[in-house]
C-alpha distance (Angstrom), angle and dihedral (degrees) to the residues before:
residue distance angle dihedral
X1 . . .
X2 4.16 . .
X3 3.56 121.2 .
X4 4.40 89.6 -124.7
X5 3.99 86.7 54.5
X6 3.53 100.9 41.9
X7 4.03 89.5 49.3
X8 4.12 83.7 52.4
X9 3.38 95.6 49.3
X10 4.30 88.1 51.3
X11 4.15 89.9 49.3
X12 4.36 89.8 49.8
X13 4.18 80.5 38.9
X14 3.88 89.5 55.4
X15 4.02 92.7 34.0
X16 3.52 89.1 54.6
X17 3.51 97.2 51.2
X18 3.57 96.7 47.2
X19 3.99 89.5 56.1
X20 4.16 89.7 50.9
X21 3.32 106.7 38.8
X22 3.90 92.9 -106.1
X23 3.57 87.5 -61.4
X24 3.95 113.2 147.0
X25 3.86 115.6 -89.0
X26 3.67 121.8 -115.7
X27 3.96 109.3 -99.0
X28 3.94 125.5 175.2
X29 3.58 89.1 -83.5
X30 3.71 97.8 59.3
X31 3.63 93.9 -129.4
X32 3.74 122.6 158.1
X33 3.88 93.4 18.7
X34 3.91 112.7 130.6
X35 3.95 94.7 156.7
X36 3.36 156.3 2.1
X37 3.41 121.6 -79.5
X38 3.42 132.4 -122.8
X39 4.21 117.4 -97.5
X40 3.84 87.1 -127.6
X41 3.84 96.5 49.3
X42 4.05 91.9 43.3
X43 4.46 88.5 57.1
X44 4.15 79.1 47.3
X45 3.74 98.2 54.0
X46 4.51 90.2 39.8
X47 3.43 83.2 49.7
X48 3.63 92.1 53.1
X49 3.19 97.9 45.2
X50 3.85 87.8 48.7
X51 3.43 89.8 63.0
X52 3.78 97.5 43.8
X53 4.57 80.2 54.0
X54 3.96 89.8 53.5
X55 4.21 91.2 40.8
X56 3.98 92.8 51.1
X57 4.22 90.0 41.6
X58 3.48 97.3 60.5
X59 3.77 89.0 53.4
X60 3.60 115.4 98.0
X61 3.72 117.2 -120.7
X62 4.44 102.5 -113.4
X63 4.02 95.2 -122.9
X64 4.41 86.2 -130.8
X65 3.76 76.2 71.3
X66 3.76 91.6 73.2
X67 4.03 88.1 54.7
X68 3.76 100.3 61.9
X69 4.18 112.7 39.8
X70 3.77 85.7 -147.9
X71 3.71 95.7 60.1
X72 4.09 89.9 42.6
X73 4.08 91.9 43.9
X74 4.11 89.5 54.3
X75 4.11 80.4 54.8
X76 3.61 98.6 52.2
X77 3.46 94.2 43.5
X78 3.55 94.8 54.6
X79 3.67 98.2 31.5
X80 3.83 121.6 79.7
X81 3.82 99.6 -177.1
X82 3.73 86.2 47.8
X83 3.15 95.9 48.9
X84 3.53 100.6 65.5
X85 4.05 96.3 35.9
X86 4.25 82.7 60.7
X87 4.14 97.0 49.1
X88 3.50 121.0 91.8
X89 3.36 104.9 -121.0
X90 3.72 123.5 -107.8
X91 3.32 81.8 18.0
X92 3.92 118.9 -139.7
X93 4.28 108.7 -113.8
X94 4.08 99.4 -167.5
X95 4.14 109.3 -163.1
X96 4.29 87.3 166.6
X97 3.57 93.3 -108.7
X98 3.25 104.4 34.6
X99 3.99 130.7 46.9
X100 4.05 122.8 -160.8
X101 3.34 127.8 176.2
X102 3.81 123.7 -140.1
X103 3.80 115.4 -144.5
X104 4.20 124.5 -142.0
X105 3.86 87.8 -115.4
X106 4.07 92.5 59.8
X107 3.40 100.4 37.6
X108 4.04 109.3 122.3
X109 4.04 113.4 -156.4
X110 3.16 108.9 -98.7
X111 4.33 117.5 -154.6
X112 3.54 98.9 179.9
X113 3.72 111.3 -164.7
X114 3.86 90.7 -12.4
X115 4.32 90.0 102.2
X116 3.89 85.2 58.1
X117 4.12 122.7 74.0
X118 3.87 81.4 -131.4
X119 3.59 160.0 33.8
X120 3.83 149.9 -145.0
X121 3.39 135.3 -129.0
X122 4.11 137.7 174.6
X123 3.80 126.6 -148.0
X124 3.93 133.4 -169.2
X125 4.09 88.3 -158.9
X126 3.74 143.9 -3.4
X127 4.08 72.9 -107.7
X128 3.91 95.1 63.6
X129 3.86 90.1 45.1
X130 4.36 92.0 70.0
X131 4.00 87.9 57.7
X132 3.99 78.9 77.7
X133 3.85 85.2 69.9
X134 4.02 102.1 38.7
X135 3.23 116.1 99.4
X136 4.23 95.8 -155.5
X137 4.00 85.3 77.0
X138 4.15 96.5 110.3
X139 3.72 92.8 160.7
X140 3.91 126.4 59.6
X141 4.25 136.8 162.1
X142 3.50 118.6 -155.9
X143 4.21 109.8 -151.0
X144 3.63 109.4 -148.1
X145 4.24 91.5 -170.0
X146 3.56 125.4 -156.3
X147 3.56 101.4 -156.5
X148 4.35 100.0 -177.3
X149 4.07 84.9 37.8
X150 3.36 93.8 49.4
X151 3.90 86.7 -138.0
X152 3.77 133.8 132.9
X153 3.97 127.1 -155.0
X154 3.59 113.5 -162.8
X155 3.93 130.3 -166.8
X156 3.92 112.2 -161.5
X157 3.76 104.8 -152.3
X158 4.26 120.3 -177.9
X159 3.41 131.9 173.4
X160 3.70 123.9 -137.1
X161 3.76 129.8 167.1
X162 4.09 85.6 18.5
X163 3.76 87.8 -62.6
X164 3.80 128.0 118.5
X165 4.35 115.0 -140.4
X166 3.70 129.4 -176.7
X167 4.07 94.3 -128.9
X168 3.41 104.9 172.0
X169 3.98 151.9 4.1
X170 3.87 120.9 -138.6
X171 3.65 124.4 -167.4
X172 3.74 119.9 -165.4
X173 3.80 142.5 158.8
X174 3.85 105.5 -102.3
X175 3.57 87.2 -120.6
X176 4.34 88.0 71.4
X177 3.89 85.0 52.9
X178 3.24 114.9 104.3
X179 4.10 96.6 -130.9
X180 3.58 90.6 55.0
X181 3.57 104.1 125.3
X182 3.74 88.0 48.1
X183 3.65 90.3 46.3
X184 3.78 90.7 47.9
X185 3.77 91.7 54.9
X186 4.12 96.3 37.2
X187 3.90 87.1 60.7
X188 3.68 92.6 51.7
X189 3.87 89.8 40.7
X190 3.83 88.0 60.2
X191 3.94 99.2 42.3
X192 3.71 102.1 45.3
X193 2.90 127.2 43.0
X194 3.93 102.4 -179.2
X195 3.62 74.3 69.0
X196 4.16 105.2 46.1
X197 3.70 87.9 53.7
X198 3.99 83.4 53.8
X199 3.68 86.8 50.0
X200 4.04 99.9 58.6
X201 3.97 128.2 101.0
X202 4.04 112.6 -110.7
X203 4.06 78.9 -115.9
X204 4.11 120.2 28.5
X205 4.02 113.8 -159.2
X206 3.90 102.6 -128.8
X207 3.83 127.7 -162.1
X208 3.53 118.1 178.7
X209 3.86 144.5 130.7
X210 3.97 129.5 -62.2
X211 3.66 114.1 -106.7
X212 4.05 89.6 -156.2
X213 3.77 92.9 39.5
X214 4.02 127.3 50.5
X215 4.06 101.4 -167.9
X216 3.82 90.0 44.0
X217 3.85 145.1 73.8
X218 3.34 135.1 -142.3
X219 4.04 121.7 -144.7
X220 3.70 123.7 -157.2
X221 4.10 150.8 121.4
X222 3.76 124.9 -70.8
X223 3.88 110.4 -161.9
X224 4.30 123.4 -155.6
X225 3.71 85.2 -103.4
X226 4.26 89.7 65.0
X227 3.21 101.4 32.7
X228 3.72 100.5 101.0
X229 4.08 89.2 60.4
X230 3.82 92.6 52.1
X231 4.39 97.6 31.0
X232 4.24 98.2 122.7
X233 4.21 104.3 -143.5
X234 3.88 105.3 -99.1
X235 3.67 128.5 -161.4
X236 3.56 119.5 -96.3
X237 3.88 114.1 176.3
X238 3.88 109.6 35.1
X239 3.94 124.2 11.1
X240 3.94 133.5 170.9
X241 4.00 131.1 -135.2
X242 3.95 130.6 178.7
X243 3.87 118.6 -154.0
X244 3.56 108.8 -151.7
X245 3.74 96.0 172.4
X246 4.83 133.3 -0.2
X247 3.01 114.8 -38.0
X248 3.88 119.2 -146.6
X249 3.71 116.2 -128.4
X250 3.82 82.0 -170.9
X251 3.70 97.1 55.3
X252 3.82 121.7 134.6
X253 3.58 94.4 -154.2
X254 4.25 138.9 55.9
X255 3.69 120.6 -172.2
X256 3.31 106.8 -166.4
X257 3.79 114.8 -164.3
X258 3.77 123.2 -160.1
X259 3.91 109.7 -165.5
X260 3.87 138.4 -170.2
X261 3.55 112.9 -122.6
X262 4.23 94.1 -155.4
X263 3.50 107.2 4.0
X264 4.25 98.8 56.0
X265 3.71 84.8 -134.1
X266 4.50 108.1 143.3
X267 4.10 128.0 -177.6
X268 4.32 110.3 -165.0
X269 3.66 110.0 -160.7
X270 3.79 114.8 -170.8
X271 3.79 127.4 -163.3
X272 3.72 128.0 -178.9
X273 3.54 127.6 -149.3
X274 3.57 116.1 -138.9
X275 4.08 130.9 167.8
X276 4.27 84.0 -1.5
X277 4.04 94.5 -58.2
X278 3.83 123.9 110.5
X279 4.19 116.7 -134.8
X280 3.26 134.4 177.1
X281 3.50 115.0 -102.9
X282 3.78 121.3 163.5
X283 3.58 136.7 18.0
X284 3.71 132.8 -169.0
X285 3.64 131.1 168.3
């Protein structure tokens, strides 16, 4: 992410605290919320964030942005007046039978993942995670996955003329996604965990920093029996992906990618499937 939006993002960060008594936010996951909050402190955090909304739009958008979707999806999450000057206007809202159309007037900002300190991502191969860094990708979907629903939003974004546009949304039944069966077994993995322990290899590949040295990692085997004492905390009710290139409904393998949004910090889990069941294979952190 750019330096001038990362710097934003810490003033709202310290704004935010200083309205909630350092409590934790409220993100999509619900996490950190213990009660309501006052009326008067809610109109102090909108307003914040307001002001955070007018800060980011008078920022110019660096043109590299327009090279790399990630860099130019981090802008239009974050930027209002940008938002709307990159949407197709009346947008097309696809359900499969039925077609709507959304028009610039109605169109509520929409931050995506930005509320959260993190995001998700799912890979075929180690190969399909460097499209994140080519800049020939020119057309990109960003999953917004309703895991309990079973429901997936999808924004269709292309860029033409060197410019990225939001062209189109897609709703489908996360049974028409393409990751379904991993999806199907991901929300399980997260909910039971009779069932997650069910789910791991007899022997999980683990790559994760050295306890005795800072600048150095340590590589080694995590058996069922440990895994509770080196399990990261997954997402269980809402998670995000971007498709930068096919994706293969047939694949044997999901990466799925868990990245800071500030802080740089990024867990890979791994699974396998083998004889039609998912299991955790790998995990680095």
């Amino acid at each position: 992410m750019k330096a001038w939006l990362l710097s934003l993002l810490l003033v709202l960060g310290l704004a935010a605290c200083s309205m909630t008594g350092g409590r934790p936010a409220v993100t999509d996951e619900g996490e950190g919320v213990e009660e309501a909050e006052p009326a008067d402190t809610l109109t102090a955090e909108e307003e914040a964030e307001e002001e955070f909304e007018e800060l980011v739009s008078e920022q110019p958008m660096p043109v590299s942005a327009e090279e790399l979707f990630d860099d130019f999806l981090f802008n239009f999450a974050s930027n209002r007046r940008l938002q709307l000057e990159r949407i197709a206007f009346p947008l097309l809202v696809n359900s499969g039978q039925k077609v709507d159309t959304i028009r610039k007037a109605d169109w509520e900002m929409e931050h995506f993942f930005m509320h959260q300190g993190e995001y998700t991502l799912i890979f075929d191969s180690e190969e399909q995670m460097e499209l994140v860094k080519s800049t020939d990708v020119s057309e990109a979907i960003v999953e917004k996955i309703f895991l309990s629903d079973a429901f997936v939003r999808q924004y269709l974004f292309s860029r033409r003329n060197g410019r990225w546009m939001l062209n189109e949304i897609r709703n489908q039944t996360l049974p028409r996604n393409p990751n379904a069966s991993f999806l199907e077994f991901y929300q399980q993995f997260v909910s039971d965990s009779v069932f997650q322990h069910e789910s791991l290899s007899e022997e999980i590949d683990f790559v994760g920093p050295d306890p005795d040295d800072d600048f150095a990692q340590m590589e080694g085997v995590i058996t069922p029996d440990f895994w509770d004492a080196f399990a990261p905390e997954l997402p269980s009710r809402i998670i995000y992906n971007v498709v930068y290139g096919q994706q293969d409904a047939d694949a044997h393998m999901k990466i799925f990618v868990i990245r800071g949004i500030s802080n740089g910090q990024e867990i890979e889990v791994t699974f396998v499937r083998r004889n039609g069941r998912w299991k955790l294979k790998k995990l680095v952190e």
